[in-house]
N, C-alpha and C positions, 0 to 999 in steps of 0.2 A: 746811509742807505746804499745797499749795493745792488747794481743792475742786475737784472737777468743776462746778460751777454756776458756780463766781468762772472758770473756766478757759474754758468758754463765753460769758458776759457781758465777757469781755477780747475773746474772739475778734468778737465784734459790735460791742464800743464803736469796736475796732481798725478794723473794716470800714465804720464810719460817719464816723472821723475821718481815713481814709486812713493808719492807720498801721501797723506790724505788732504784733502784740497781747505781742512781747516791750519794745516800747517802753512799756508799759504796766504793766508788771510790778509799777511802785510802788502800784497801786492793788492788788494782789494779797491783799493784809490786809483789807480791807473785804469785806464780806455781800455774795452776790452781787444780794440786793435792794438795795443801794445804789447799785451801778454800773449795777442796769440801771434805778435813777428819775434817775440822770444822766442814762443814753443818751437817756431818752425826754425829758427835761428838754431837752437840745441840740436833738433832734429839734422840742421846741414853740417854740424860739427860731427854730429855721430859717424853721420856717412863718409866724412872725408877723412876721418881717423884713420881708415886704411883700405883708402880705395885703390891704390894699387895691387893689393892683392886679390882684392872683388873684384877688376877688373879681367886677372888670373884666371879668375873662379867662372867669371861670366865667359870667356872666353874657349874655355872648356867645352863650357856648353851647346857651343856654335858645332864645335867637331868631334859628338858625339851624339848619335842617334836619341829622337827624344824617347824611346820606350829606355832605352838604357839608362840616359842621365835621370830619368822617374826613376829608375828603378835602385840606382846609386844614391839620390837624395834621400829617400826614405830613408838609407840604410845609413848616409855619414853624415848626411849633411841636417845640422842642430835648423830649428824655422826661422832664428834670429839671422844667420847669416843667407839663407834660401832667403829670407825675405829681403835684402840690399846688396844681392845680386843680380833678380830680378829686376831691378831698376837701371841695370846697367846692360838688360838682354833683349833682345829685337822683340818688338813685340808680339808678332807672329808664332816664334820660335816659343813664346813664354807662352802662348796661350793652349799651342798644341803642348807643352810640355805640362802647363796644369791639366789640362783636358786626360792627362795618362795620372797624376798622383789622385792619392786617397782624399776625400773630403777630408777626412779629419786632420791629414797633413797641411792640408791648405789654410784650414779652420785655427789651424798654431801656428801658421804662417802669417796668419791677414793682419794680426796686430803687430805685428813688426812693419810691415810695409805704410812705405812714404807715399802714398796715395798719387803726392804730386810726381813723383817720377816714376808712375807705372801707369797714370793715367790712361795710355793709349792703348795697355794690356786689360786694364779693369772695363772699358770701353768694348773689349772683343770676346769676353767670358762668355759663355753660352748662357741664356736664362735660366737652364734648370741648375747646371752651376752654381750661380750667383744662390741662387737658391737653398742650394743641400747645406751651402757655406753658411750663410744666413739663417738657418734652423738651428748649428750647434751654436753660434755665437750668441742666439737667442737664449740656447740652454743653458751656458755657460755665463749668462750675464754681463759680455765684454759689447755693451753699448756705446761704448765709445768710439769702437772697433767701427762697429757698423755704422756709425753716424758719419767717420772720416770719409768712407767710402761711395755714401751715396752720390756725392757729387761726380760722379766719375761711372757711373752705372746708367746705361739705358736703362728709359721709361718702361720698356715690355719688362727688363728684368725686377724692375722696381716692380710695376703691377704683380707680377706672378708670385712674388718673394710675400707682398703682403697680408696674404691666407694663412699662409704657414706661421707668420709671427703672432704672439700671442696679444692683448692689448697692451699688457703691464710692459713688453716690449718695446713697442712703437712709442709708447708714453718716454721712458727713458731713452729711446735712439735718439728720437725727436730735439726734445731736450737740449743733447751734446750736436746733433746735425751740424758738421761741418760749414755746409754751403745751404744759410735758409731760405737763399731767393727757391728750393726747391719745396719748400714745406707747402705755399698754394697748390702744385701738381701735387704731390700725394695728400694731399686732404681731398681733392678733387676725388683721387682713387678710392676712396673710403668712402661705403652708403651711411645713411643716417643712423642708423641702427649700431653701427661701428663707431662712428665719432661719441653717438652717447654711452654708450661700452665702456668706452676709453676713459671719459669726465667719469663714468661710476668706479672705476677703479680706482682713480686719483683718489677720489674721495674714500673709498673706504677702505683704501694704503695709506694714505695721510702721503699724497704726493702732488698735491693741489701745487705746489712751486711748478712742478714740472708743468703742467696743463696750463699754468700762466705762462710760462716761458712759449707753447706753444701760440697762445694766441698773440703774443707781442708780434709773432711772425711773421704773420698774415696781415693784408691787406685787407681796409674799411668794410670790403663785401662780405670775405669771408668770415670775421670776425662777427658782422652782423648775422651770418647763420648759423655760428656754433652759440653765441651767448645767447640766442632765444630760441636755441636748443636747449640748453643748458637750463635757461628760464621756464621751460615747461616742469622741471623739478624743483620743487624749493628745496629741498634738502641741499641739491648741486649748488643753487646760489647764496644759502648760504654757506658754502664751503669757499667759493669761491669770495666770498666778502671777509670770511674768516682768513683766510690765505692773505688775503689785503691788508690785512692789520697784524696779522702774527709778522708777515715778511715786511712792512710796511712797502705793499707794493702798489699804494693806489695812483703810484701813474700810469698802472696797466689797467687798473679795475675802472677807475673813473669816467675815463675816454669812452669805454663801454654804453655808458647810459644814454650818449646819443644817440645810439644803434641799436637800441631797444626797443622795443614794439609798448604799447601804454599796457599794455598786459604784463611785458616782463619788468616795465618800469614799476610796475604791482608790485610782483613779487620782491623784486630787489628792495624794495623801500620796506618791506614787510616781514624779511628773513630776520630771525631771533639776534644773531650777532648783530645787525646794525640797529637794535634797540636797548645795548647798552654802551652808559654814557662817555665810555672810557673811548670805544671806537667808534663814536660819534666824533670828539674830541680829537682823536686822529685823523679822520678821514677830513675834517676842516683845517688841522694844522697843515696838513701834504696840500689840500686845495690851496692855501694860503702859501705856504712855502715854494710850492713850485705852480704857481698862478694855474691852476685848474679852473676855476672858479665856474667857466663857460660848459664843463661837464657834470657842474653840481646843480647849475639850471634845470633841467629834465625832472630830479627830484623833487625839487621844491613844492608843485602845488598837489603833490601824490601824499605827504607823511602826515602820519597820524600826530594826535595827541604829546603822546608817548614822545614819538621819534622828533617833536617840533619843541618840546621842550628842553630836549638834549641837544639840538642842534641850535637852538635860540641860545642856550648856555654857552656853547662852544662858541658862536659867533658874537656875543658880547666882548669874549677876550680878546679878540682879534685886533692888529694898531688900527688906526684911521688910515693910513694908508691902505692896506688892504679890506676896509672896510668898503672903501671908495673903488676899488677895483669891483668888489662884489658887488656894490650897487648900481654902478654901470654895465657890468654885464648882464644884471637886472632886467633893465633900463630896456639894452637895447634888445635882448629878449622877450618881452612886453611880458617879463612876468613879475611887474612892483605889485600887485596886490598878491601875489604867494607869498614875497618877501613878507608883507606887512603882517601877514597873518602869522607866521612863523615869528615874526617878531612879538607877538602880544602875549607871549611864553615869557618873555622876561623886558622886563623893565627900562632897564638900562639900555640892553638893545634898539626895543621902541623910539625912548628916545634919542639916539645917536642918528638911526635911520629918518625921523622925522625932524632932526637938525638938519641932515644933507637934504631932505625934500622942502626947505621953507624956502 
């Protein structure tokens, strides 16, 4: 199984090294804190390759008028090198000299720049700047661009920028976001009507990965106001329990159903995918494999027929060690008669369970 953090930091090493992030795959075992003190490790070689001469270049700058050196860049200078000179020019100086070039220079600029050493330049952009920039990046599909950069952008610029981006946008910036301690403040910025926009697009792009990745993001609160958001749609949930089994990502999906309201706890246990037996079968192997079990609680005395029978199947195979796990979190859940009842779907289970209660 691979994280959503490692599946992110592939997708940006991918975008740094020009390659597609399944030719990367073999780093897929590694923290996604590792791949991403590589990426930025490539990134410090790029720049030191010849900073002596960027140094040259930056230095130029200083002794020559900013309407002029705008008006020189445009004309010599390629946005691969504009962009890691910039990071070696006052910050002041850099911003009146963006504040004089075209958006769209800027906009072929942004992806070359090292975020981290221009911080205190991206910090003093004007917000409608920030902005003009962030529509072509949008147009152009360079999410990665803009996910680098958030971190490093005022909140007004971030608000103001968010109208203009489209959902299918925000779903992919989101995604790659650099710095996620910032994804609570802009979900904040976002009305109701936008956050469910945003799940209906996942779902009918088939980009339900990304919309998980965003909730892994977020904190207990907010996660409990987008999934019964979410939960007001059954379509949305089952998309998002299908995404749970296609990516086997039920350490995102499962954590979910304590934060559930008994209504969306309805719908989840009711959605068409988690009534076949294959992704019943999965979603108990992950509870088992990575001890969930305390998030498989909530469902238990909500499933049908149907869904108790497949689940009673899936938990007969389970070792006795993990059996014992389940029945103690049971236990101290005071939910043994939902157990029992799910148990009377098969046999075997029955009695294994009424071994451990004699």
């Amino acid at each position: 199984m691979t994280s959503l953090p490692v599946r992110a930091e592939l997708t940006k090493l991918g975008a740094l090294l020009l390659l597609d992030p399944k030719d990367l795959a073999y780093l897929s075992h590694l923290d996604a804190s590792v791949i991403r003190k590589f990426r930025e490790d490539a990134m410090d070689m790029m720049f030191a390759a010849d900073r002596k001469r960027l140094e040259g270049s930056a230095a130029a700058t200083r002794m020559v008028p900013a309407a002029i050196s705008a008006k020189i860049a445009t004309l010599v200078i390629p946005p691969r090198l504009a962009a890691r000179v910039a990071g070696l020019t006052e910050s002041g100086k850099a911003v009146d000299l963006a504040s004089r070039l075209p958006v769209k220079y800027l906009a072929d600029v942004a992806p070359f720049l090292d975020p981290r050493r221009v911080s205190a330049i991206l910090g003093e952009v004007p917000n409608e700047l920030v902005s003009e920039v962030a529509k072509i990046l949008g147009r152009t599909g360079d999410y990665i661009t803009m996910g680098r950069m958030v971190a490093h952008i005022k909140h007004e610029a971030i608000f103001q920028t968010l109208a203009h981006l489209d959902d299918y946008t925000l779903l992919q910036a989101g995604f790659v976001i650099e710095d996620t301690s910032r994804m609570p403040e802009i979900i904040h910025m976002l009305p109701e009507h936008r956050l469910i926009s945003i799940t209906e697009v996942a779902d009918e792009r088939g980009h339900w990965l990304e919309a998980m990745g965003l909730l892994d993001n977020l904190d207990d609160s907010l996660r409990r106001h987008l999934v019964n958001l979410v939960a007001r749609q059954p379509h949305l949930m089952n998309g998002l329990v299908k995404c749970a089994y296609d990516e086997d990502l039920w350490d995102v999906a499962l954590p979910l159903a304590p934060l559930m309201t008994e209504e969306s706890l309805q719908t989840f246990v009711h959605v068409d995918v988690l009534h076949q037996r294959e992704v019943v079968e999965s979603l108990v192997d992950a509870a088992a494999r990575l001890d969930l079990w305390e998030h498989v609680n909530p469902l238990l005395p909500l499933v049908d027929s149907n869904l108790g029978a497949h689940l009673a199947h899936a938990l007969a195979g389970i070792s006795d060690e993990h059996l014992d796990r389940l029945v103690g979190e049971v236990t101290r859940a005071g939910l043994k008669d939902a157990l029992d009842a799910v148990a009377l779907h098969d046999e075997k289970l029955a009695e294994r369970i009424a071994h451990r209660n004699a």
